[in-house]
CHARMM internal coordinates of N, CA and C (Angstrom, degrees):
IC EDIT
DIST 1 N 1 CA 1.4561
DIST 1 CA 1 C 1.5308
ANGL 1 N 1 CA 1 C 108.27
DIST 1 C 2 N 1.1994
ANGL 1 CA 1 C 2 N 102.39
DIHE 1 N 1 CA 1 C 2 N 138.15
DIST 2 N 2 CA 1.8161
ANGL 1 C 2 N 2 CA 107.57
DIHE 1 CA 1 C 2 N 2 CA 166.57
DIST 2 CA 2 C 1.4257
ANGL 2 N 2 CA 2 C 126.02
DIHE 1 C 2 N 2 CA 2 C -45.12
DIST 2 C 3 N 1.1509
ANGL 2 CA 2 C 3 N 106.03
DIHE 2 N 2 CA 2 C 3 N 147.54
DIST 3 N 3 CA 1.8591
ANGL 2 C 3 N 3 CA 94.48
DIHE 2 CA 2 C 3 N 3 CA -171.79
DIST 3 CA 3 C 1.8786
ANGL 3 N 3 CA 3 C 100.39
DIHE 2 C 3 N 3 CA 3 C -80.22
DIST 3 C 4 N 1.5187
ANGL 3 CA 3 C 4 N 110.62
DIHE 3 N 3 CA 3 C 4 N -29.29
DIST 4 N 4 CA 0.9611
ANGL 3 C 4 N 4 CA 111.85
DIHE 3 CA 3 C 4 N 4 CA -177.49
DIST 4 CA 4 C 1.6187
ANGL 4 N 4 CA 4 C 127.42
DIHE 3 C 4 N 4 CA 4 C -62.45
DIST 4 C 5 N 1.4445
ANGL 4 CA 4 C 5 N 111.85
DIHE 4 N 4 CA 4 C 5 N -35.83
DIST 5 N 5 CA 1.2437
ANGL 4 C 5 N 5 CA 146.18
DIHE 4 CA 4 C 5 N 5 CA -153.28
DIST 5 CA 5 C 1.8167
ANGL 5 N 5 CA 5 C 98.17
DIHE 4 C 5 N 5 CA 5 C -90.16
DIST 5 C 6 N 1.8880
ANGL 5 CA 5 C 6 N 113.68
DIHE 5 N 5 CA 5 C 6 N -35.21
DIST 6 N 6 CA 1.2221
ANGL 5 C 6 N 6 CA 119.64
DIHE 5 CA 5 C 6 N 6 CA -175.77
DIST 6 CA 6 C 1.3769
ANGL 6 N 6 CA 6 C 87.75
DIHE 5 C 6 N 6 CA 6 C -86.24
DIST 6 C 7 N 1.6340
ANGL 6 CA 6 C 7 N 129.77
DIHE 6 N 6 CA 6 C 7 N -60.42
DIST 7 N 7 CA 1.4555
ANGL 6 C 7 N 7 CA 89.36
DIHE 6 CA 6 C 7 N 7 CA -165.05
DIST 7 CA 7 C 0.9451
ANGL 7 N 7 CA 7 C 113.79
DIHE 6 C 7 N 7 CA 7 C -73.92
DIST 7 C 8 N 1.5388
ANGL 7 CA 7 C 8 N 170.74
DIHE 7 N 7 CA 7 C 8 N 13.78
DIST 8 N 8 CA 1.2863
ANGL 7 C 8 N 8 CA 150.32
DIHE 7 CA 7 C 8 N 8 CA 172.92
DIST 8 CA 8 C 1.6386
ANGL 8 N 8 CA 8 C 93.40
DIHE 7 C 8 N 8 CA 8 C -85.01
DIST 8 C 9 N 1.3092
ANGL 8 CA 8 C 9 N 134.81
DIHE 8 N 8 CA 8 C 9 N -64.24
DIST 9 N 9 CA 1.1683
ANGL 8 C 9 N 9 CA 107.91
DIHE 8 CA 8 C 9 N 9 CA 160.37
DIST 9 CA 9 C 1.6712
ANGL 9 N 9 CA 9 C 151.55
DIHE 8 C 9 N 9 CA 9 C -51.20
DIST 9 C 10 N 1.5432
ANGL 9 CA 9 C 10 N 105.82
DIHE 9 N 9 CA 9 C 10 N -4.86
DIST 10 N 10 CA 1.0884
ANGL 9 C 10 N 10 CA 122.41
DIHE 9 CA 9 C 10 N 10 CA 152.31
DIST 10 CA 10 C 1.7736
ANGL 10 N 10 CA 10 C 131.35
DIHE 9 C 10 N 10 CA 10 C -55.06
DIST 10 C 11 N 1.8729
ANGL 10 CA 10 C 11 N 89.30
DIHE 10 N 10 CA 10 C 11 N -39.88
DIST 11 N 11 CA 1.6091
ANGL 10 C 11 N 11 CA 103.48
DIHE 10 CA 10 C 11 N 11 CA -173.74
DIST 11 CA 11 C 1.4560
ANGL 11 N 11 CA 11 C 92.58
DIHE 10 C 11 N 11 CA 11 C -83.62
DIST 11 C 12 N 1.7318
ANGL 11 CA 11 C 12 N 121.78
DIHE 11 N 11 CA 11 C 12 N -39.29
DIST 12 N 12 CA 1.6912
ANGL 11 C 12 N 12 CA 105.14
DIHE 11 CA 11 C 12 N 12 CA -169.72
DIST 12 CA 12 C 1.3392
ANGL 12 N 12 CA 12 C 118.52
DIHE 11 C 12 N 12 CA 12 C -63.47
DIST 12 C 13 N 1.4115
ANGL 12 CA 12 C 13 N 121.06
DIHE 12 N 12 CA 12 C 13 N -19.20
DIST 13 N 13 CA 1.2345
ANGL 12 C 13 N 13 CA 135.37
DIHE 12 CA 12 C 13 N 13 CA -151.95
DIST 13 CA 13 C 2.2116
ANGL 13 N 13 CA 13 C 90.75
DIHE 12 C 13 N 13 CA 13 C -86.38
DIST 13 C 14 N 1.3101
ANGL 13 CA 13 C 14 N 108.43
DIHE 13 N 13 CA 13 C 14 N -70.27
DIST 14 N 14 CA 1.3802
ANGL 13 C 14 N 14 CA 96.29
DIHE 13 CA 13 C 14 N 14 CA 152.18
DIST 14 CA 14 C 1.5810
ANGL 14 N 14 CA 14 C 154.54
DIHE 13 C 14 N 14 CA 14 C -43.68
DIST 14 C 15 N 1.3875
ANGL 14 CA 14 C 15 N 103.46
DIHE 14 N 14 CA 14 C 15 N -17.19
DIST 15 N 15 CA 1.3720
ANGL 14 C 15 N 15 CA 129.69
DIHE 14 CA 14 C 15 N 15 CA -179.76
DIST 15 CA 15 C 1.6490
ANGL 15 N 15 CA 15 C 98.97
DIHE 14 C 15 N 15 CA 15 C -69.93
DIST 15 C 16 N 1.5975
ANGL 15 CA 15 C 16 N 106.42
DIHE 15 N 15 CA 15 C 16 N -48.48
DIST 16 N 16 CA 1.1339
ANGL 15 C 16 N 16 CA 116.43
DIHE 15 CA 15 C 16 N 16 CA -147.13
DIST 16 CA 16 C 1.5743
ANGL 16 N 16 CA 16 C 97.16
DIHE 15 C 16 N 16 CA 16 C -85.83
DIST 16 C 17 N 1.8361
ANGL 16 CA 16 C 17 N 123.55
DIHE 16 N 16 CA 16 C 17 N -44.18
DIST 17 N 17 CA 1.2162
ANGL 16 C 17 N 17 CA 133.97
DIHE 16 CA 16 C 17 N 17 CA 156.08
DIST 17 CA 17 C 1.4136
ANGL 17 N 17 CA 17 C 108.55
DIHE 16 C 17 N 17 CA 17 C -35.89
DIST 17 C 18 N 0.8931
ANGL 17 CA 17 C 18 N 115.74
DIHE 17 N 17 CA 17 C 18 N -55.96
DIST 18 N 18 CA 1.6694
ANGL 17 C 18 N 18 CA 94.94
DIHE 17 CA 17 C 18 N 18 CA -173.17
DIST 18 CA 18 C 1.4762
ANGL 18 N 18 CA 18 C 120.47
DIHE 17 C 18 N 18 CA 18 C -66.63
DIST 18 C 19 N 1.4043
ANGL 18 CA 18 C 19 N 116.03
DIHE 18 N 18 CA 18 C 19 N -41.90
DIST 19 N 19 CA 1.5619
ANGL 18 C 19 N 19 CA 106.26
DIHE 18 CA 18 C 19 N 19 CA 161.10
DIST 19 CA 19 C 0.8475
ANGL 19 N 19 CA 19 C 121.45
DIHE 18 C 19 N 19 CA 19 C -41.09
DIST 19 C 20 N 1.2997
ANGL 19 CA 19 C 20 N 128.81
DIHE 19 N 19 CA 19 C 20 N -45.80
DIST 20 N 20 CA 1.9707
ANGL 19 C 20 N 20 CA 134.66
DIHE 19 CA 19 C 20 N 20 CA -158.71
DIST 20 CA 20 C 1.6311
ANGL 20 N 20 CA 20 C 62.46
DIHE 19 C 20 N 20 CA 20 C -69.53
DIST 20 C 21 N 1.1010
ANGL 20 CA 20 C 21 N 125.10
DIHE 20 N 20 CA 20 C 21 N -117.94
DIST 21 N 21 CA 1.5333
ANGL 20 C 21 N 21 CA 144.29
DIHE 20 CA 20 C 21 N 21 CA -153.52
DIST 21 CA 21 C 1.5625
ANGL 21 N 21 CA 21 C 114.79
DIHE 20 C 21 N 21 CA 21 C -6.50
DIST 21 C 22 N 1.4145
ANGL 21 CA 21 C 22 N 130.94
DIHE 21 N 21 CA 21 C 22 N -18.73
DIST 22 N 22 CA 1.6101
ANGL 21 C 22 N 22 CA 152.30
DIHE 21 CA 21 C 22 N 22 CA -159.79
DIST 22 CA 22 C 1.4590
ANGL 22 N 22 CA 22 C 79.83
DIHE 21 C 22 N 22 CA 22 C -104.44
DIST 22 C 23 N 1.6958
ANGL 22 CA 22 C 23 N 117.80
DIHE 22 N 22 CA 22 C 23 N -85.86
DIST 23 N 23 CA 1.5314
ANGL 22 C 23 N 23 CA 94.94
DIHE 22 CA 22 C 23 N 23 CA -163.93
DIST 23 CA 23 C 1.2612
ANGL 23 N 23 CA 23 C 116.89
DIHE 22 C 23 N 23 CA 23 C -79.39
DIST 23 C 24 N 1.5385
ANGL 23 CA 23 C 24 N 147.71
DIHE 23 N 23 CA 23 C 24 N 36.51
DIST 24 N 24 CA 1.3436
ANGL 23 C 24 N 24 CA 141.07
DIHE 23 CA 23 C 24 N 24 CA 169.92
DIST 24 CA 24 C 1.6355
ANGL 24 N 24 CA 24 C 96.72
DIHE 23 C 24 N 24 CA 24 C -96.82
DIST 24 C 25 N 1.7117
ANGL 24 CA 24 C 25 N 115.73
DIHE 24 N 24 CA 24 C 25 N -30.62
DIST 25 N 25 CA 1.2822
ANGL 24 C 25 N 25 CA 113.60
DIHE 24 CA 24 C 25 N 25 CA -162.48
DIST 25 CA 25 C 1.7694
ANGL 25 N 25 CA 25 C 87.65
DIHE 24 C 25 N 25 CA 25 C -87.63
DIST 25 C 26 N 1.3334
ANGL 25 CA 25 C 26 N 129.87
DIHE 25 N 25 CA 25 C 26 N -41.90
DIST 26 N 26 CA 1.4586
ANGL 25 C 26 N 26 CA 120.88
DIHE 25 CA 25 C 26 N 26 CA 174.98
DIST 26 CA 26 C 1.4421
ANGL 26 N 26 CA 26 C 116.85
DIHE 25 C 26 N 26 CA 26 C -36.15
DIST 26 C 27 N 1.6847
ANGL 26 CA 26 C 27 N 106.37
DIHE 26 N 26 CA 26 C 27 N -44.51
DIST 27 N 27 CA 1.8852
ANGL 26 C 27 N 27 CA 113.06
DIHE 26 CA 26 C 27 N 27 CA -160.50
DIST 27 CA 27 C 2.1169
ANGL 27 N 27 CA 27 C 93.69
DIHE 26 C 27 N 27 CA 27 C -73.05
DIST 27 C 28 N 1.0239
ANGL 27 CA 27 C 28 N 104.55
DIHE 27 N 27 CA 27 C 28 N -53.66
DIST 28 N 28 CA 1.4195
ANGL 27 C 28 N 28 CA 103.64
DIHE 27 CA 27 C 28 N 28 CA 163.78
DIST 28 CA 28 C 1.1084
ANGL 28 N 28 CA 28 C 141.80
DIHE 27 C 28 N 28 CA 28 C -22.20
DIST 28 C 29 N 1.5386
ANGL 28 CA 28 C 29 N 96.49
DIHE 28 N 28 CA 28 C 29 N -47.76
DIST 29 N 29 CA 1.8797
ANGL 28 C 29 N 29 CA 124.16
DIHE 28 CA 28 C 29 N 29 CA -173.69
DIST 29 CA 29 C 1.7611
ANGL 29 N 29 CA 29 C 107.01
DIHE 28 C 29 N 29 CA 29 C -84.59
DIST 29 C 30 N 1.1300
ANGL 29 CA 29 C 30 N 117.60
DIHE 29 N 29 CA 29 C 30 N -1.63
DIST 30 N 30 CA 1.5599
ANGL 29 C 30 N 30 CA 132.49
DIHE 29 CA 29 C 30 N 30 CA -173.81
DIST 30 CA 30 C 1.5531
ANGL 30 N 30 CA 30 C 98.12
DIHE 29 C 30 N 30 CA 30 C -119.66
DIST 30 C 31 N 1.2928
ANGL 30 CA 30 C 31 N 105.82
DIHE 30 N 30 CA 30 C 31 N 97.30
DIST 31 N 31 CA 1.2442
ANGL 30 C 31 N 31 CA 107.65
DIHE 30 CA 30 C 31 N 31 CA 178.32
DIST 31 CA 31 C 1.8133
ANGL 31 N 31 CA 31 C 116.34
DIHE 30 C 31 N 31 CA 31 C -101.85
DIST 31 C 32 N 1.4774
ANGL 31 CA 31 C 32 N 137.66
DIHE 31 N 31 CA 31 C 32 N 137.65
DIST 32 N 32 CA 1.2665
ANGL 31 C 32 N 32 CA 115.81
DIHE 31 CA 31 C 32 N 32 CA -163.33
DIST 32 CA 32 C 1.2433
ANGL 32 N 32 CA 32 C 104.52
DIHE 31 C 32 N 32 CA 32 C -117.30
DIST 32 C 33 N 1.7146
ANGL 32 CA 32 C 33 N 100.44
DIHE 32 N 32 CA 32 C 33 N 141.56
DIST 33 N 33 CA 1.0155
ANGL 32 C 33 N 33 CA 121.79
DIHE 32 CA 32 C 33 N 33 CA 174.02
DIST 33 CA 33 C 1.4327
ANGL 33 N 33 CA 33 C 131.78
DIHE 32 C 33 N 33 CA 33 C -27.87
DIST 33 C 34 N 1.3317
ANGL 33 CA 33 C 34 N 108.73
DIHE 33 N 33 CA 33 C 34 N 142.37
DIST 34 N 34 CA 1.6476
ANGL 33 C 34 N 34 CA 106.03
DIHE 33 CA 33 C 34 N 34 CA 168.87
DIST 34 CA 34 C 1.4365
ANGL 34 N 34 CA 34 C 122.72
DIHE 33 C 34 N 34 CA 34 C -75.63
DIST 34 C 35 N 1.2712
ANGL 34 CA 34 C 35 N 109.74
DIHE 34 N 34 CA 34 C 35 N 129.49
DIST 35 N 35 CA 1.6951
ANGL 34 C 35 N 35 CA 96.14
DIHE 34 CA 34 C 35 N 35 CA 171.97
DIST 35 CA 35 C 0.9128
ANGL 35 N 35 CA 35 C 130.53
DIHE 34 C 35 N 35 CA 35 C -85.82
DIST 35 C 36 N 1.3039
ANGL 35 CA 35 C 36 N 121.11
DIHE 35 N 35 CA 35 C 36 N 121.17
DIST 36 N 36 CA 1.4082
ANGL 35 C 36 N 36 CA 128.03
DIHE 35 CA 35 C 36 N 36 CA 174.98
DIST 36 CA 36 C 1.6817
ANGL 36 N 36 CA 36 C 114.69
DIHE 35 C 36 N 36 CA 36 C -103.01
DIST 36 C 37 N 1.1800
ANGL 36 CA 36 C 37 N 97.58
DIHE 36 N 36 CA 36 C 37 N 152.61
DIST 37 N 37 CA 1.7203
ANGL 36 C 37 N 37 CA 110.04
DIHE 36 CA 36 C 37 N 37 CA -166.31
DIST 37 CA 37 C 2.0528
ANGL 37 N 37 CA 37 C 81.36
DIHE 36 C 37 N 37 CA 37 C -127.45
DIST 37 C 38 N 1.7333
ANGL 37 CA 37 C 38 N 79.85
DIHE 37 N 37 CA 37 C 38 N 129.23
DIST 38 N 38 CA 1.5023
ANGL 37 C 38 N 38 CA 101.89
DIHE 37 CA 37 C 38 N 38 CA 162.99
DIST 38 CA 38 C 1.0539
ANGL 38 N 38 CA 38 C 109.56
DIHE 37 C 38 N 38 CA 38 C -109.69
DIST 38 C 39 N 1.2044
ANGL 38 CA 38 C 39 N 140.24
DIHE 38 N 38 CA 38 C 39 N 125.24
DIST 39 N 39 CA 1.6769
ANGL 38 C 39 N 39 CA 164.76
DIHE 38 CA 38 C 39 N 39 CA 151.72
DIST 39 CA 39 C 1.3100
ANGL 39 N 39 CA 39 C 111.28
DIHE 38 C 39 N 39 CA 39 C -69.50
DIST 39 C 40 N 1.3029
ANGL 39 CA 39 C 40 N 122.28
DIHE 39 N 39 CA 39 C 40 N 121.17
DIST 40 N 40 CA 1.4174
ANGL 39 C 40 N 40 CA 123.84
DIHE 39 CA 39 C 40 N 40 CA 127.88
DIST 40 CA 40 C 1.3453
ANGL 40 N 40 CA 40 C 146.23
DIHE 39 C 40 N 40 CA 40 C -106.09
DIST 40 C 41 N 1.3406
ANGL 40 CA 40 C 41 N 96.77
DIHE 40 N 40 CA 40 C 41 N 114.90
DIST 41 N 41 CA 1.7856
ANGL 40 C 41 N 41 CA 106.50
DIHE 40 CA 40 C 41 N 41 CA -176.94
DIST 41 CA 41 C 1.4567
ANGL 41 N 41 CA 41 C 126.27
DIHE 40 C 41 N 41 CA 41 C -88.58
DIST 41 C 42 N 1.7987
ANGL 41 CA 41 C 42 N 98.07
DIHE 41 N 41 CA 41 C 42 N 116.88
DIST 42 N 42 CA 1.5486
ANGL 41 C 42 N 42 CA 106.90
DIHE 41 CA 41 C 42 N 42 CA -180.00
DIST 42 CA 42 C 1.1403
ANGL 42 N 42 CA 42 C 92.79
DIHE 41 C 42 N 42 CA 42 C -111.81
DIST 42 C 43 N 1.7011
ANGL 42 CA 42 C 43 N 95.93
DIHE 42 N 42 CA 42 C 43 N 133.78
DIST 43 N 43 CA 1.6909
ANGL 42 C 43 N 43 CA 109.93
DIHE 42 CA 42 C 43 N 43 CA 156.39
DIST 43 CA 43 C 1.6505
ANGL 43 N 43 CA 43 C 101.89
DIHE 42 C 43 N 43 CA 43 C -128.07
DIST 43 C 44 N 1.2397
ANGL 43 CA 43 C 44 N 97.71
DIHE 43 N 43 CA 43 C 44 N 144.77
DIST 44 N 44 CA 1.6667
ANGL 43 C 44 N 44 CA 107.23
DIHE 43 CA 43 C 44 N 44 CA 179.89
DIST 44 CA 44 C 1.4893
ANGL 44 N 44 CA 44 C 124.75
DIHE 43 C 44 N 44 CA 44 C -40.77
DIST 44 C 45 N 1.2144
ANGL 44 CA 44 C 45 N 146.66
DIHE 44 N 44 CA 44 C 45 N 108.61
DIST 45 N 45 CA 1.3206
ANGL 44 C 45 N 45 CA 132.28
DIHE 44 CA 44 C 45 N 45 CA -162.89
DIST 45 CA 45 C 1.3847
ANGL 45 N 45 CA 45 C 115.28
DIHE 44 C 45 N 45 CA 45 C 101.99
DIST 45 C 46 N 1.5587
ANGL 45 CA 45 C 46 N 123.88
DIHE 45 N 45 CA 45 C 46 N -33.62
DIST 46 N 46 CA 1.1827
ANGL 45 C 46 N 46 CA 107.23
DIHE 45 CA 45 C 46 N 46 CA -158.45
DIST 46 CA 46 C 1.6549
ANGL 46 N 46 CA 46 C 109.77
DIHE 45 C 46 N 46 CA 46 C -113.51
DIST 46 C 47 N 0.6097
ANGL 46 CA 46 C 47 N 129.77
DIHE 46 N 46 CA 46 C 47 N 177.11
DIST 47 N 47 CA 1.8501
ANGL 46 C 47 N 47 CA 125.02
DIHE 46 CA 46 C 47 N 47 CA 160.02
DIST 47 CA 47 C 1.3666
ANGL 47 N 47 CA 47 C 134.39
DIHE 46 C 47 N 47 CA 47 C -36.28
DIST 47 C 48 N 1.0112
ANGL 47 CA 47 C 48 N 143.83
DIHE 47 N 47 CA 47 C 48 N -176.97
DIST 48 N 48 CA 1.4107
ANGL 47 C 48 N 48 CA 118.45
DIHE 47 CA 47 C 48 N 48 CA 141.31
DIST 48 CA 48 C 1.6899
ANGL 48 N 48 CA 48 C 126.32
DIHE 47 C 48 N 48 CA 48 C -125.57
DIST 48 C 49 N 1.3814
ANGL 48 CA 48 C 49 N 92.10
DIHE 48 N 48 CA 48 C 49 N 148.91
DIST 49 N 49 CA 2.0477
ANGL 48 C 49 N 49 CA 100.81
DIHE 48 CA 48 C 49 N 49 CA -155.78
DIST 49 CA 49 C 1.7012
ANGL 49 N 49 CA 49 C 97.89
DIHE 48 C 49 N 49 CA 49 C -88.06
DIST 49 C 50 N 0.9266
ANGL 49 CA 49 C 50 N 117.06
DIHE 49 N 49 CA 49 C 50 N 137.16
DIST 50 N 50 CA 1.3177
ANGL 49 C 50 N 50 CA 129.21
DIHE 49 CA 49 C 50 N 50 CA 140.73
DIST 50 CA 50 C 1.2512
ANGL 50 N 50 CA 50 C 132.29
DIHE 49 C 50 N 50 CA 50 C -86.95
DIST 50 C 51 N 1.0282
ANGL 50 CA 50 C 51 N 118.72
DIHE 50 N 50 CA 50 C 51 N 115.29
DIST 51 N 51 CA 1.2976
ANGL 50 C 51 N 51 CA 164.07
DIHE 50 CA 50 C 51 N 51 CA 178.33
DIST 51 CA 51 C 2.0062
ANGL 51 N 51 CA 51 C 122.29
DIHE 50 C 51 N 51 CA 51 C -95.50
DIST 51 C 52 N 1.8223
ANGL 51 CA 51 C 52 N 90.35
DIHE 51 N 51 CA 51 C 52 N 86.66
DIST 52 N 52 CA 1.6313
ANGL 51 C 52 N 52 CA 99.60
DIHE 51 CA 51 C 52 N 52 CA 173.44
DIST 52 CA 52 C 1.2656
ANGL 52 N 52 CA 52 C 115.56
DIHE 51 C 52 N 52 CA 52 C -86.99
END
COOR INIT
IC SEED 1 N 1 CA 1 C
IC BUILD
């Protein structure tokens, strides 16, 4: 192979590594929420409770 021809594919080959590496550290940086379940409790007579 050409020396010329390897490095330019040398540099794309890094070009391209570093993206992968940009959005793996983005998906990381998005951390997801906890789920929480809100309840409401009816009992006959009384109010009703919320429940986090």
């Amino acid at each position: 192979m050409e020396p010329e021809k390897k490095k330019q594919l040398e540099a794309k080959l890094r070009e391209m590594m570093a993206l992968a590496g940009q959005t793996q550290q983005e998906e990381r940086a998005i951390q997801p929420r906890p789920t929480v379940a809100k309840v409401i409790r009816r009992r006959k007579g009384q109010p009703d409770k919320h429940i986090a």
